[in-house]
C-alpha positions as CSV (number, residue, x, y, z in Angstrom):
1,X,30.4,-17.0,37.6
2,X,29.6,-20.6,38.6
3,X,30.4,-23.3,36.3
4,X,30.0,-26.7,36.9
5,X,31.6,-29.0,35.0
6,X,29.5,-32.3,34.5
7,X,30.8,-35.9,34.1
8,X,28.3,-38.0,32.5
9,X,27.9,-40.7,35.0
10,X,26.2,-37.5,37.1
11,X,24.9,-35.7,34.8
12,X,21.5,-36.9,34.6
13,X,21.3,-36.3,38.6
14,X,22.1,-32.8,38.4
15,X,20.1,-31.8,35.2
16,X,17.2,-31.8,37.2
17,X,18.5,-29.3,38.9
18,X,19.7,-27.0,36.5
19,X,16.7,-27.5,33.7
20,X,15.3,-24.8,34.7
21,X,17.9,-22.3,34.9
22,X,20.5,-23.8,32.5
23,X,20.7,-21.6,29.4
24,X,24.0,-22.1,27.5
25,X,25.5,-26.1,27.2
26,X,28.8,-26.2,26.5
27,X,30.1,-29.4,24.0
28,X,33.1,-31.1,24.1
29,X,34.0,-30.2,20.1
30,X,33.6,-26.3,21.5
31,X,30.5,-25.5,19.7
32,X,28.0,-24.6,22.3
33,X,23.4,-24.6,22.5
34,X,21.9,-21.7,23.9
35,X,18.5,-22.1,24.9
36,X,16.2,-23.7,27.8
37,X,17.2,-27.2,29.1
38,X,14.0,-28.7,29.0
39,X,14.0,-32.3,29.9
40,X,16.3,-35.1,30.1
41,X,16.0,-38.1,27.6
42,X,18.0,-41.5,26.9
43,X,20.8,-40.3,29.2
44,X,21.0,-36.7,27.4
45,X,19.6,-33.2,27.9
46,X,16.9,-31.4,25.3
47,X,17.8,-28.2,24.8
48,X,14.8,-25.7,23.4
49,X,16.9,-22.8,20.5
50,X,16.0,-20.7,18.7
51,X,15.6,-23.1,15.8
52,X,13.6,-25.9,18.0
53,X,14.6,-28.5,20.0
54,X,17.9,-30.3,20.0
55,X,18.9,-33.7,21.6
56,X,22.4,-33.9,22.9
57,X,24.1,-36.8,24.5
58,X,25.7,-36.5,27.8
59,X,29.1,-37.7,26.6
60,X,29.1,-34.7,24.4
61,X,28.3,-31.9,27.3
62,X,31.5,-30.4,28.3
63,X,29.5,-27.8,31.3
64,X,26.4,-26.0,31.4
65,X,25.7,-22.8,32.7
66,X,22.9,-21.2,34.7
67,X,20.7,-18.3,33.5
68,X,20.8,-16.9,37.4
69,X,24.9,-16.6,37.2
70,X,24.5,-15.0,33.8
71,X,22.5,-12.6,35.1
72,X,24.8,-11.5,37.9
73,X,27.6,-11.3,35.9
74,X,25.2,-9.1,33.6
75,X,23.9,-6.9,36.1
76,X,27.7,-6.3,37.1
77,X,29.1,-5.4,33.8
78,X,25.9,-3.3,33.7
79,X,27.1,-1.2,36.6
80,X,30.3,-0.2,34.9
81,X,28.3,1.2,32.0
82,X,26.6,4.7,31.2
83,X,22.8,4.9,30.2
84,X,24.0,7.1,27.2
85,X,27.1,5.0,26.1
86,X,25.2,4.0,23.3
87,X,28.3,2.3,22.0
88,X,28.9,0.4,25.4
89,X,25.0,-1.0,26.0
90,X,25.5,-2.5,22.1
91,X,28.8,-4.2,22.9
92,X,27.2,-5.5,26.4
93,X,23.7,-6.6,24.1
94,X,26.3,-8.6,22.0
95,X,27.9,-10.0,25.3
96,X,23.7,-10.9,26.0
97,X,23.0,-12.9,23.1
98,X,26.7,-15.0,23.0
99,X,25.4,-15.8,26.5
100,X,21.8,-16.6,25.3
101,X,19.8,-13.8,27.4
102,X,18.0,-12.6,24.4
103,X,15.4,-10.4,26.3
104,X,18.0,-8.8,28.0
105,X,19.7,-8.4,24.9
106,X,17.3,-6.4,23.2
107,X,16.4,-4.3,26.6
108,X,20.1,-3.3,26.5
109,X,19.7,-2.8,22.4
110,X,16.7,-0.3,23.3
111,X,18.6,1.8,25.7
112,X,21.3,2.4,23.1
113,X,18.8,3.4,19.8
114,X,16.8,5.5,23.0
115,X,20.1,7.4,23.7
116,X,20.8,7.8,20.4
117,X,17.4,9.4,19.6
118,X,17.5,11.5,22.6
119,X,20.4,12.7,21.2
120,X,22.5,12.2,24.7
121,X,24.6,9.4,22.9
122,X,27.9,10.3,21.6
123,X,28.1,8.9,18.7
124,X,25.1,6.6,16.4
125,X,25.3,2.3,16.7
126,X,23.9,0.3,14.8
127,X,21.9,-3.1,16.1
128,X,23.7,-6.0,16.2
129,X,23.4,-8.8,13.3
130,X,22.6,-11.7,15.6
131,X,19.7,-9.3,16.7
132,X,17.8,-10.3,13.7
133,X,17.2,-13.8,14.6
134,X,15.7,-13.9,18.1
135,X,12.4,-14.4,19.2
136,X,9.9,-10.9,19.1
137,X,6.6,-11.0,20.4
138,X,6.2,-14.7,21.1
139,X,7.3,-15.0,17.2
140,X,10.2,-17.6,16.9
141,X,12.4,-17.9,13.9
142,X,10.5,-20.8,12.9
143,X,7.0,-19.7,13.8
144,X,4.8,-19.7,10.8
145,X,3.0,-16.7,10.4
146,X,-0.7,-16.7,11.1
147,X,-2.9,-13.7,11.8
148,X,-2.3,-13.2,15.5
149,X,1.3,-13.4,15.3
150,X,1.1,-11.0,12.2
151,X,-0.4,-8.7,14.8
152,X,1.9,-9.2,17.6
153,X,5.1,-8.3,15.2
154,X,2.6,-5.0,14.1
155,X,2.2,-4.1,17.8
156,X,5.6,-4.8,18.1
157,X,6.9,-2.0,15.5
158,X,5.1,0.6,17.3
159,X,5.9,2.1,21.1
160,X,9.4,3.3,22.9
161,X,12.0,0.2,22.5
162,X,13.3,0.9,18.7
163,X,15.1,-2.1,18.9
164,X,12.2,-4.6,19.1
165,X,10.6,-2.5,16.4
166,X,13.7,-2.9,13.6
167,X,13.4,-6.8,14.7
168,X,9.9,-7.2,14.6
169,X,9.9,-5.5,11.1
170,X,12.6,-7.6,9.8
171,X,11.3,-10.2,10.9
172,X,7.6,-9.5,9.7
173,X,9.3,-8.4,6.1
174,X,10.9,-11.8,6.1
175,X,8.5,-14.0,7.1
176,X,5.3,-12.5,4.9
177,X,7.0,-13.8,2.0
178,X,6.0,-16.8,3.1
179,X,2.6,-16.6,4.3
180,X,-0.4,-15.1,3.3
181,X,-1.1,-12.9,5.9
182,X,-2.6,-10.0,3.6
183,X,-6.3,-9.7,5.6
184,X,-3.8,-9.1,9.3
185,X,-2.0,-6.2,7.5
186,X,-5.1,-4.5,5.8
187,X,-6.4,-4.5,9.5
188,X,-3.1,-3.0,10.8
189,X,-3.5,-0.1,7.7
190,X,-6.5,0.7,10.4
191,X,-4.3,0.7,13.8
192,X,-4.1,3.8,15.9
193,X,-0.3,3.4,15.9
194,X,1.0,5.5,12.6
195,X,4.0,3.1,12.9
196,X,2.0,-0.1,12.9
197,X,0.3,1.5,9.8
198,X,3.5,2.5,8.3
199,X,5.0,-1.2,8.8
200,X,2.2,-2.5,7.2
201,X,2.3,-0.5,4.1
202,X,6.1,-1.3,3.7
203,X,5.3,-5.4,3.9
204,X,2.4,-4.3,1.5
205,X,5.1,-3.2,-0.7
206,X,6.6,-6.4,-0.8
207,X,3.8,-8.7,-1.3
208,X,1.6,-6.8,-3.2
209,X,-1.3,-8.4,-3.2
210,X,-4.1,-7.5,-5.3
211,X,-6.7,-7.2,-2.3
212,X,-4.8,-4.4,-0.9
213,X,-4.5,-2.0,-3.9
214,X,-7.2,0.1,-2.8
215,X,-7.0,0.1,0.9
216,X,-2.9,1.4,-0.1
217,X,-5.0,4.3,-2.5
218,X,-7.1,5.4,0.8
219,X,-4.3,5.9,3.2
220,X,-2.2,7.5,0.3
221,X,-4.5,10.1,-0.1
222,X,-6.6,9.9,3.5
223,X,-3.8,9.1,6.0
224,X,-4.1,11.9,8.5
225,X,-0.3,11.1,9.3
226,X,2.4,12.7,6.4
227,X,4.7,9.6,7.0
228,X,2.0,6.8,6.4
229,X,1.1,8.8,3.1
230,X,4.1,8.7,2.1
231,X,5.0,5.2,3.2
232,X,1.3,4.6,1.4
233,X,2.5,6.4,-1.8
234,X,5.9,4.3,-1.9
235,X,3.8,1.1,-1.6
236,X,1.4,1.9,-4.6
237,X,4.1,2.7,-6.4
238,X,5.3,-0.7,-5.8
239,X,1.8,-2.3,-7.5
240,X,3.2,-0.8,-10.7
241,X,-0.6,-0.2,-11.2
242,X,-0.9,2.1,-13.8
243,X,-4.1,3.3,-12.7
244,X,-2.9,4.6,-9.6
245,X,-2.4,7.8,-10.8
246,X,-6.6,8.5,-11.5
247,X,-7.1,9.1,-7.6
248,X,-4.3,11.0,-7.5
249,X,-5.3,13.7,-10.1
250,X,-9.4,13.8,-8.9
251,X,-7.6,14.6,-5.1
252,X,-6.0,17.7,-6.9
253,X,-9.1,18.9,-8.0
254,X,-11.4,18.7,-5.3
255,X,-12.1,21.8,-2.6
256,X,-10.8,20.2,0.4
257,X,-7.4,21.7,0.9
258,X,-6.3,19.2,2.7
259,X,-7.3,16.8,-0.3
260,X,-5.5,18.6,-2.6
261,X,-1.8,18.4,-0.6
262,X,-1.9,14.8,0.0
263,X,-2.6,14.4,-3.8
264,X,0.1,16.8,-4.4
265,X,2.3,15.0,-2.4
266,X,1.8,11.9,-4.3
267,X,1.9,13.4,-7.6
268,X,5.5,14.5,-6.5
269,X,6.2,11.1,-5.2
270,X,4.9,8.7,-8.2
271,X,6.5,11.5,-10.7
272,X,3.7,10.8,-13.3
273,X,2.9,13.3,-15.9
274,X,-0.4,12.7,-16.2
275,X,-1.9,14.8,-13.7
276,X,-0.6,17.8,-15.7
277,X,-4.4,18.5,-16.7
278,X,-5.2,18.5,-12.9
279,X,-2.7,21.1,-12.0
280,X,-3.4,23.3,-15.0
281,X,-7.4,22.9,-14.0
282,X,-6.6,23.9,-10.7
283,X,-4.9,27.3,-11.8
284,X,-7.3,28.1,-14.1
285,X,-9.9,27.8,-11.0
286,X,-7.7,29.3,-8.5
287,X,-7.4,32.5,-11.1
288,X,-11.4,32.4,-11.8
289,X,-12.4,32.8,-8.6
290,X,-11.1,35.5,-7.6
291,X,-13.9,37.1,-10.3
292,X,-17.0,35.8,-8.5
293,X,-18.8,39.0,-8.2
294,X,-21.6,39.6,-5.7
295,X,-24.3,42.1,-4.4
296,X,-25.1,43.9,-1.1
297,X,-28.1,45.6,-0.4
298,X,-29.3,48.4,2.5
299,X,-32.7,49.5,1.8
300,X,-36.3,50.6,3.8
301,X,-39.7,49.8,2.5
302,X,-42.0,52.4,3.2
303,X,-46.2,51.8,2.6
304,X,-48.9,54.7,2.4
305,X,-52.6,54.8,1.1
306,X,-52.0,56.5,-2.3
307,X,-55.6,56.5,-3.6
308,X,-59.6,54.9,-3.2
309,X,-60.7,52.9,-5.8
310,X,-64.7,54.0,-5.6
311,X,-67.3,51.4,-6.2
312,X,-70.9,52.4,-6.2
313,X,-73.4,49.8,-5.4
314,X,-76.9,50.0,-4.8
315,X,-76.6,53.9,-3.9
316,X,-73.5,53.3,-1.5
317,X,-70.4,54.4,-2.2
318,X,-67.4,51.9,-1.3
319,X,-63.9,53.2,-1.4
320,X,-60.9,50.4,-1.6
321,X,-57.6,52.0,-0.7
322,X,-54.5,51.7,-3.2
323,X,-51.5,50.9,-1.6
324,X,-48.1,51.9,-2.8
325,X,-44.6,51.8,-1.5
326,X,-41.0,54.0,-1.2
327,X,-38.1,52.1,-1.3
328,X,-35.3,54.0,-0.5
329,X,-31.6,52.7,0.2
330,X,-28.3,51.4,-1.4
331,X,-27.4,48.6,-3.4
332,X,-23.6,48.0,-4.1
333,X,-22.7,45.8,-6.7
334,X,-18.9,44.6,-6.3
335,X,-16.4,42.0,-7.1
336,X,-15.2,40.2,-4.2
337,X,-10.9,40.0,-3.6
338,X,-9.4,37.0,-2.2
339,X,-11.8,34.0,-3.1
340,X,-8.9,32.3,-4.4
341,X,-7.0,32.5,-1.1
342,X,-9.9,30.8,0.6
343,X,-10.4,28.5,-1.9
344,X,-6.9,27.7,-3.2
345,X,-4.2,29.0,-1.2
346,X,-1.1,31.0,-2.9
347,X,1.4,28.3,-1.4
348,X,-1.3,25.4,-3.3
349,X,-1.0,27.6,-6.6
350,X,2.8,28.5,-6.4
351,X,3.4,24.5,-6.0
352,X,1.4,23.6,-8.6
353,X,3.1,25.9,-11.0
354,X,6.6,24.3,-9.7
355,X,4.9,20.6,-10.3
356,X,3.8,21.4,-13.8
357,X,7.8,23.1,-14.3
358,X,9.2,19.4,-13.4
359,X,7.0,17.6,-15.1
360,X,6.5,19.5,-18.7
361,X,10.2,21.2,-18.5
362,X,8.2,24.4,-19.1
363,X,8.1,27.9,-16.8
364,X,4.8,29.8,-17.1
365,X,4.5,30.2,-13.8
366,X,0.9,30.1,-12.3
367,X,0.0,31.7,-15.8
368,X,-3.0,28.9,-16.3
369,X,-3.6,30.5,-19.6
370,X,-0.1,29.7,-21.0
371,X,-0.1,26.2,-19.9
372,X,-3.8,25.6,-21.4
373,X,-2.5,26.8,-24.5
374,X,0.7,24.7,-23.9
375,X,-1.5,21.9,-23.0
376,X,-3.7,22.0,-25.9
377,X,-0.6,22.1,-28.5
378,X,0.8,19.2,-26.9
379,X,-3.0,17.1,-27.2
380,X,-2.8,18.5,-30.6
381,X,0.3,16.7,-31.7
């Protein structure tokens, strides 16, 4: 590594030369800035950090560093270690950020979660701390949150670098405490990404703004992703809306299948006993259709001139034919097996039965009888 140590009667003729390239300045006290040496003023340096800009005298700069000898040193340590020692690319991200390469930090943070997911890795890691605070998506620590960097930290959660994702959702979690950036989430409940979608709904959860009850109801029930529903489920949970359960019980009702799992799903998740009636209705209809009774019929019409009908008029004799007709055939009458199945499927019926056991403490079963009588006791009191 070079490292030029700077007196400062030369110091401001070599910053020019290193203002581009310098990232760490070393002090005199030992404390050190990390950042981008962006200009020099009154005899000093400014140093752009993570947390803005910072004036320091030159008769407080012990040495300064330069990003390109960082790098080298960087790339060398990188040599020495595996793409699936998970454990070994976190301890050289940590290495990164003391030496203020951030982006390489987090590329090196990324390779250790991807091993890790892969399952190649030996063992699981865990991102470093000092992760948390750099800059994701053009988002500084001190950016205020408007709606396109709102989006950027979305876009950010989604893709193949894990790393970037648990920053940019820490950071977005964080940050939307602060702002009102309600109308840039409700547009990321409608992203292609289910992990965009699923950030959004946990900020949601946090913020809970009124705007955004409904559009959380919708992807609770209409979500074509499990994981979002239930990420959407969590979040209306989190309104402590105690209408939230209406939706819930219609979507166990209705014929759509799919319809009816996603409200079951959520009926599980927000534990309410209030859709009892739905489940119970839902037996009862399961059981009654598989009574719908139809007809078939197989039959052949057969006309022939049976008789005249004679008219005399005027001496002349008219003769209008009758016609009649033989209808000969089968008709079958019969009750039709497995409308239910089509309908409501067995696995739909047997969960309900299980749902109305957890919430009611009861076991009839998929008996719909016994829990309308059950039911209607319980009404009574």
């Amino acid at each position: 590594m070079i490292v030029r140590h700077l007196a400062s009667s030369t110091l401001v003729l070599l910053v020019g030369a290193i203002a581009a390239s310098a990232d760490v300045v070393h002090l005199t006290d030992g404390r050190s800035h990390r950042g981008d040496v962006e200009r020099t003023e009154d005899g000093g340096v400014v140093v752009r950090t993570l947390d803005g800009e910072v004036r320091v005298p030159a008769d407080r700069i012990d040495r300064v560093e330069e990003r390109r000898d960082l790098s080298r040193e960087l790339a060398e340590k990188r040599r020495r270690v595996g793409s699936n020692d998970a454990a070994g690319l976190i301890a050289l991200s940590q290495w990164a950020i003391r030496k203020g390469l951030w982006e390489d930090a987090l590329d090196l943070s990324d390779l250790a979660l991807n091993a890790v997911l892969r399952g190649r890795a030996k063992e699981a890691v865990g991102l470093p701390l000092e992760l948390m605070h750099l800059p994701v998506a053009d988002v500084r620590r001190d950016s205020e949150l408007d709606a396109e960097s709102t989006r950027r930290l979305l876009l950010a959660t989604g893709g193949r670098k894990p790393a970037r994702a648990i920053v940019a959702r820490t950071r977005l979690q964080e940050l939307a405490t602060r702002y009102d950036v309600t109308d840039a989430l409700l547009k990321g409940l409608r992203d292609v990404g289910a992990d965009v979608r699923r950030t959004a709904l946990r900020v949601l959860a946090t913020t809970t703004p009124e705007a955004a009850l409904e559009p959380v109801l919708r992807a609770m029930l209409f979500d074509r992703d499990p994981a979002v529903r239930k990420e959407a489920t969590l979040t209306a949970k989190a309104f402590a809306h105690e209408g939230i359960v209406y939706p819930v019980a219609r979507a166990i009702e209705q014929d759509d299948a799919a319809l009816r799992e996603a409200g079951m799903d959520a009926a599980e998740l927000l534990d309410d006993p209030r859709v009892v009636g739905a489940l119970v209705r839902l037996l009862k209809r399961a059981d009654s259709a598989g009574k719908t009774r139809n007809h078939s019929a197989n039959v052949t019409h057969t006309s022939y001139v049976k008789d005249f009908d004679v008219e005399i008029a005027q001496a002349a004799v008219i003769a209008q034919p009758i016609v009649g007709v033989v209808q000969h055939g089968t008709v079958h009458d019969v009750g039709v097996t497995g409308v239910f199945e089509r309908r409501v499927p067995r696995g739909q019926r047997d969960r309900a039965g299980r749902l109305l056991s957890r919430f009611t403490g009861q076991s009839f079963g998929t008996d719909w009888r016994k829990w309308e009588a059950w039911l209607a006791e319980q009404q009574a009191h």
